[in-house]
Structure formats: structure tokens, C-alpha cells
C-alpha positions in Angstrom: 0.0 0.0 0.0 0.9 3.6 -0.3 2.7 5.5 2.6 5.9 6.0 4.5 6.7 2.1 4.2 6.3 2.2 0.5 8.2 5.4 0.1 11.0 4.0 1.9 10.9 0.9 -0.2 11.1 2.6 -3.0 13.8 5.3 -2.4 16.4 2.4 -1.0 15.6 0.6 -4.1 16.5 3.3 -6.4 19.1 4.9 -4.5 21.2 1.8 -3.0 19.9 -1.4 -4.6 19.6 -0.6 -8.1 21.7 2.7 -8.8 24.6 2.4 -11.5 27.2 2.9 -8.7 25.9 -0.4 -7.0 25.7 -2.2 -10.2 29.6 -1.4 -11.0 30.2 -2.7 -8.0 29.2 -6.3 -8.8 31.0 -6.1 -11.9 33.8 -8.9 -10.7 31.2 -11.1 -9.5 29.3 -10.6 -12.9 33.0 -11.5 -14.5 33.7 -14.2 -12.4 30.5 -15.9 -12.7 30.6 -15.4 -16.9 34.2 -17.2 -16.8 32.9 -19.9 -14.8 30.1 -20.3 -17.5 32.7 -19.9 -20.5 34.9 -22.8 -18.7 31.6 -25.1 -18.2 30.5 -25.1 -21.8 34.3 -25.6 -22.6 34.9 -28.6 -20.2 31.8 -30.1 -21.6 32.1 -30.1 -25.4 35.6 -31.0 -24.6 34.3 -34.6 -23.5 33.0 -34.8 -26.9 29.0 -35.1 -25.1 25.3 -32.5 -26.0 26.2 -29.9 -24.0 22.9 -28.5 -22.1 23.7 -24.7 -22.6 19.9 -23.9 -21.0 21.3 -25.4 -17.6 24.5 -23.7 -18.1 23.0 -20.6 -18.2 20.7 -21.0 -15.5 23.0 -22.5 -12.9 25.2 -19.5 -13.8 22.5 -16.7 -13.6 21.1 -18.1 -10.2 24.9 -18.2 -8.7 25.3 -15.0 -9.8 22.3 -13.4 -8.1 23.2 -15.6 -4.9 26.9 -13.6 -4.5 25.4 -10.7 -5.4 21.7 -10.3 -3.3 22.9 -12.6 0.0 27.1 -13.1 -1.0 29.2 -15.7 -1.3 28.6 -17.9 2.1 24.6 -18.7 2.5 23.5 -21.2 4.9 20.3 -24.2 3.4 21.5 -22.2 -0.1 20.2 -25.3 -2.2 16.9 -25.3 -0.2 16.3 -21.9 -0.4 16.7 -21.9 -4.3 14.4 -25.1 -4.1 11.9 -23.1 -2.8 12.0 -20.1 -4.9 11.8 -22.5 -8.1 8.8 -23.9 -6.1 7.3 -20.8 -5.4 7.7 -19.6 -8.8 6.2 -22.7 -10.8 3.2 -22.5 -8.5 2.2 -19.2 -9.0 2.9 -18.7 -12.3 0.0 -21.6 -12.9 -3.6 -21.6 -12.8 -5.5 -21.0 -9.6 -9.2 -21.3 -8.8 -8.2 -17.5 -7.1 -6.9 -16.2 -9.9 -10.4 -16.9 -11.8 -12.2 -15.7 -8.8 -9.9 -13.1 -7.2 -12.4 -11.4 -4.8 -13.4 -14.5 -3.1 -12.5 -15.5 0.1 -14.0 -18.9 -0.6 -12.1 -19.7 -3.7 -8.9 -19.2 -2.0 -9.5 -21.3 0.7 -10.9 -23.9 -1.4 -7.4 -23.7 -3.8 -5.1 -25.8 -2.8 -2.4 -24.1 -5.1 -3.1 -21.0 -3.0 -2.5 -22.9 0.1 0.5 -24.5 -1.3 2.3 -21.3 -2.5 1.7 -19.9 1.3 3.7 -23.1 2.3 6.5 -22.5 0.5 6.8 -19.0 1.2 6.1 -19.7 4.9 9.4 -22.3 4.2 11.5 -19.5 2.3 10.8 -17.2 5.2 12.2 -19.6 8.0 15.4 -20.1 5.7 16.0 -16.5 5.2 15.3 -15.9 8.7 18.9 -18.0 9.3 20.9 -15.8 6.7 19.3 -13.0 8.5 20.9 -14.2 11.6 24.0 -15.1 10.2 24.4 -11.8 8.9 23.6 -10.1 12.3 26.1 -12.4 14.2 28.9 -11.4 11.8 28.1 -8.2 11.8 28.3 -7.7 15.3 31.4 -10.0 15.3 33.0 -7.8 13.0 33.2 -9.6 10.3 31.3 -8.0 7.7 29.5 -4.6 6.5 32.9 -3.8 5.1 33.8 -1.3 2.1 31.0 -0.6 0.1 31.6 -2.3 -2.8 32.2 -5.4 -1.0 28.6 -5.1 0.2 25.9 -7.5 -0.8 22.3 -6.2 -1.1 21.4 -7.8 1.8 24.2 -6.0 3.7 23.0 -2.8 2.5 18.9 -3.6 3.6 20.4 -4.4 6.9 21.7 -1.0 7.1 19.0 0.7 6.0 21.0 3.0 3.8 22.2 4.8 6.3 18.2 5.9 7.9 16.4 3.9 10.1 16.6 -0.1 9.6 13.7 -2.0 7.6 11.8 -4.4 9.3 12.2 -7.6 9.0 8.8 -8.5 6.6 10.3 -5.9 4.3 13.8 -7.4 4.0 12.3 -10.9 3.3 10.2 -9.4 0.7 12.7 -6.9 -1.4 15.5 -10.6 -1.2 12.5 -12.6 -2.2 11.6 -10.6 -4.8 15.3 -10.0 -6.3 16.0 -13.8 -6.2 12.2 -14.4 -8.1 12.6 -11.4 -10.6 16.2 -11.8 -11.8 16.8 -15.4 -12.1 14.6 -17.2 -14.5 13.7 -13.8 -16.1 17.6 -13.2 -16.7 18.2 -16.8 -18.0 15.2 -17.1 -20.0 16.3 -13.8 -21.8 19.6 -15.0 -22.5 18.6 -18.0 -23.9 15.6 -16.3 -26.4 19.2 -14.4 -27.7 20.8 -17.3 -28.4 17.8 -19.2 -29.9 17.2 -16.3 -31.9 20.9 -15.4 -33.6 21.0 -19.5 -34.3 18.0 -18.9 -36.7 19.0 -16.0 -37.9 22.7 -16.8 -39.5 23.3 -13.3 -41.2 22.2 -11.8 -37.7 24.6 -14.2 -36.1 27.6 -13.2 -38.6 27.3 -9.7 -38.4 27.2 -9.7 -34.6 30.3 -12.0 -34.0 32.2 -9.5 -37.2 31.6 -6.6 -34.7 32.5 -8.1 -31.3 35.7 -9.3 -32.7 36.6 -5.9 -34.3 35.8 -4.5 -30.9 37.5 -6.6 -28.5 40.6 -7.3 -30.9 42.9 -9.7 -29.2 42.0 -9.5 -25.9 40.8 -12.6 -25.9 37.2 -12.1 -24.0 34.9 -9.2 -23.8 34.4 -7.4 -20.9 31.8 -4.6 -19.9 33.7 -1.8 -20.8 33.1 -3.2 -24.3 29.8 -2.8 -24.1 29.7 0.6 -25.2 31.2 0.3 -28.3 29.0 -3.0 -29.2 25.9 -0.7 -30.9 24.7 -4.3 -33.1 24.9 -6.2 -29.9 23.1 -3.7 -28.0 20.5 -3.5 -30.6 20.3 -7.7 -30.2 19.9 -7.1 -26.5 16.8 -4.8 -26.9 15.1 -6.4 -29.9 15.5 -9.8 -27.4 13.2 -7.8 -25.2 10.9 -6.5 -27.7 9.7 -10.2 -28.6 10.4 -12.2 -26.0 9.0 -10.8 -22.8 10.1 -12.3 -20.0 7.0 -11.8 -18.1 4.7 -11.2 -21.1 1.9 -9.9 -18.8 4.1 -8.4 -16.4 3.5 -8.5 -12.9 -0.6 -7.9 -11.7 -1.1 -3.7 -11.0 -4.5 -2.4 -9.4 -6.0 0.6 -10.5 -6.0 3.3 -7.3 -9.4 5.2 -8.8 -11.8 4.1 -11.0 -11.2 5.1 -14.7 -12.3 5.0 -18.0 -9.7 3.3 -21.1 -10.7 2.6 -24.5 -14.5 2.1 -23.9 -14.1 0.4 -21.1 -15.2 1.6 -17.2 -12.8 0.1 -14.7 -13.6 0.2 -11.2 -10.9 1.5 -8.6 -9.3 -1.6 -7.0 -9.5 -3.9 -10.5 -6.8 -6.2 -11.2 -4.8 -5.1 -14.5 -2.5 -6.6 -16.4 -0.3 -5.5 -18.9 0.2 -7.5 -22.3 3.7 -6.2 -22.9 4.0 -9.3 -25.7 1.3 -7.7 -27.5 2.5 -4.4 -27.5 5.7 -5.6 -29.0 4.3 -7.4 -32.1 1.6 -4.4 -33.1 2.4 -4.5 -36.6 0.6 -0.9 -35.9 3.9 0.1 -33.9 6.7 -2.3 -35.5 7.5 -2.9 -39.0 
């Protein structure tokens, strides 16, 4: 809801969660974790087997977000990201709620519903003990360091340098990291991929400017990134048609309002067809 709380929320997202500066710091875990990935694939089509690149990518996105939301050392780490997978398979299905959204009775009567509680109930105990473990190190001494040797979770614990967050809060903003930048960051990746494979003159020209860019360096690094304007264009038309959350997350109108026709009451459940929007032949050649 609207207020102080969400206010709050919002201004430590934007100021100390997801600012450039705290992106550039995470730049050498993003680097290590990509070499990691590059040595995988390697090892693996080295043994002459299929190589799964899908679970390369995956396993590499979800370590990734893992150093950089809760760092390198996290307690029932496995069972946490069982839960999240879980969690996110569950409610990403159908629900007798979702069909019935203003009924008490349909809730109580889904047992997805109930389900999905479980396993956040479970992912709340588990982040509970990082929670503690990051206290009891902090008050040792042992962590909070420079900033940009910060995790996130370091920086919620501080509270940006106001008051602290609850503890309700914290849970939610990690919950919500781990659920919005892992399968929506490997998904993405792989659409790229699928993509330049069936489009060969796409691939060609891409690969022709990342090794005029990067030279003989031998890998590319952000910096590059900049001068990459095909790949770049890649990256963005990758968004344009493959959505990772096609319908993006549920909003609710705040008044009620009148679109297209259409009177829609305050409090309605929206949701926005983003895949639609980016295949309007009216808006994209």
C-alpha cells in the first residue's frame, strides 16, 4: 500500500539497490561468474558429449544473483533456491483464485493458494537464518565492510544509512530479487541465443563486430559494451519479442477510470500484455 513504508521501499531501491554505482560494483562477480560459464561449456564439449547450454545458463544466472543479493557464504542455499523454483512454478500456474480473485471462498478452497503460502512460509524460515547469520557477523566484526564489497542484503540491513527495515520488508525486497532476476535473466539469455542461431546473417554480423571491438583481448568485458551498438540493438530487440514476463506483474488501479471504452472500477486487477505491444504490426514494422 501507499505511505511511508512504500516510500521508503522505493527510495532504498532506487538509490542503493539498483543505482549504476551499485551495479559497478558487482562487476567482478558478474566477470567471475561469466568465466565460470565460458569454462563449463568448454569442459563439456571437450568430453565430446550434448552440451545442455539452457542449464549452463541457469545454474550461472542463479549463482550470480546468490553472490550478489545474499554473497558468497549462505546457509540451506540449495533449499532456499528449491523453494524459490517452487514458489515460482506454482504461482505462475492456474489458480481457482486467480479466476475468482475477490473471493475468500475460492482461496480457501485452492489448494495451489494454500501451497504457495507453504512455500513462502518455508523460504521465510530459511531467510530468517541468513538474517541471523548476517547479524552475528556483523556484530562480530566480520562483515559490512567497504561498500563495494557489500551484498544487497548487507545494504537492507543497514537501512541506507536511515532507520533499519523491518524484518517483513527485508524478506520481501530478497524474495523478490532472487524471483525477478533469475529465470527472467536466464530465460532472456537464452531467447538471444535461440534467436541469432535462426537467424545466421544476424549471427555473422554480430560475431564481425565483437571481434573488431575486442581485438585480441581474448574475452569481452563490460567496458566493451559501449562500443558494441549491433549487440546492443540484439539485446533490446530480445526484449521486444520475447518478454520475459509477457503480462508483467498484476497492478490495481488506485481510482476508478475510464480506457478505451471500457469503465474500470478503482481496485481492479490489471494486467499489462507487454508481448502484445511488442508485435503491433501498428507500432513495429
Amino acid at each position: 500500500p501507499y505511505g511511508d513504508a512504500w516510500r521508503r521501499s522505493k527510495k532504498m531501491a532506487v538509490v542503493h539497490l539498483l543505482s549504476q554505482r551499485r551495479a559497478d560494483s558487482f562487476a567482478p562477480v558478474r566477470a567471475a561468474e561469466a568465466a565460470a560459464l565460458v569454462a563449463s561449456v568448454a569442459a563439456a564439449a571437450a568430453s565430446g558429449d550434448v552440451v545442455n547450454v539452457s542449464s549452463l545458463v541457469s545454474t550461472y544466472v542463479v549463482d550470480a544473483a546468490v553472490r550478489v543479493i545474499v554473497g558468497d557464504r549462505i546457509a540451506g542455499r540449495d533449499a532456499f533456491l528449491a523453494c524459490l523454483e517452487e514458489g515460482l512454478r506454482l504461482s505462475s500456474g492456474f489458480s481457482l483464485a486467480d479466476l475468482f480473485p475477490s473471493s475468500r471462498l475460492a482461496r480457501a478452497l485452492s489448494g495451489t493458494a494454500r501451497r504457495v503460502e507453504a512455500v513462502f512460509g518455508e523460504m521465510s524460515r530459511l531467510m530468517d537464518a541468513v538474517i541471523k547469520e548476517k547479524r552475528a557477523r556483523k556484530a562480530a566484526g566480520n562483515g559490512m565492510g567497504r561498500e563495494e564489497e557489500q551484498d544487497i542484503l548487507d545494504v537492507l540491513l543497514d537501512g541506507g544509512g536511515t532507520a533499519p527495515l523491518d524484518i517483513g520488508t527485508i524478506r520481501a525486497v530478497v524474495r523478490d530479487l532472487f524471483g525477478a532476476g533469475s529465470e527472467s535473466s536466464a530465460s532472456t539469455l537464452q531467447w538471444a541465443m535461440a534467436e541469432l542461431m535462426r537467424n545466421p546473417r544476424v549471427m555473422r554480423k554480430a560475431q564481425e563486430e565483437v571481434r573488431r571491438v575486442v581485438g585480441g583481448k581474448g574475452r569481452v568485458e563490460e567496458s566493451d559494451l559501449a562500443e558494441l551498438h549491433y549487440m546492443r540493438a540484439i539485446i533490446k530487440e530480445t526484449f521486444r519479442l520475447h518478454p520475459a514476463v509477457p503480462l508483467l506483474v498484476p497492478r490495481e488501479t488506485v481510482a476508478a477510470c475510464t480506457r478505451g471504452g471500457y469503465d474500470i472500477p478503482a481496485k481492479t486487477r490489471v494486467f499489462i500484455n507487454t508481448f502484445a505491444m511488442g508485435r503491433d504490426p501498428e507500432i513495429w514494422e
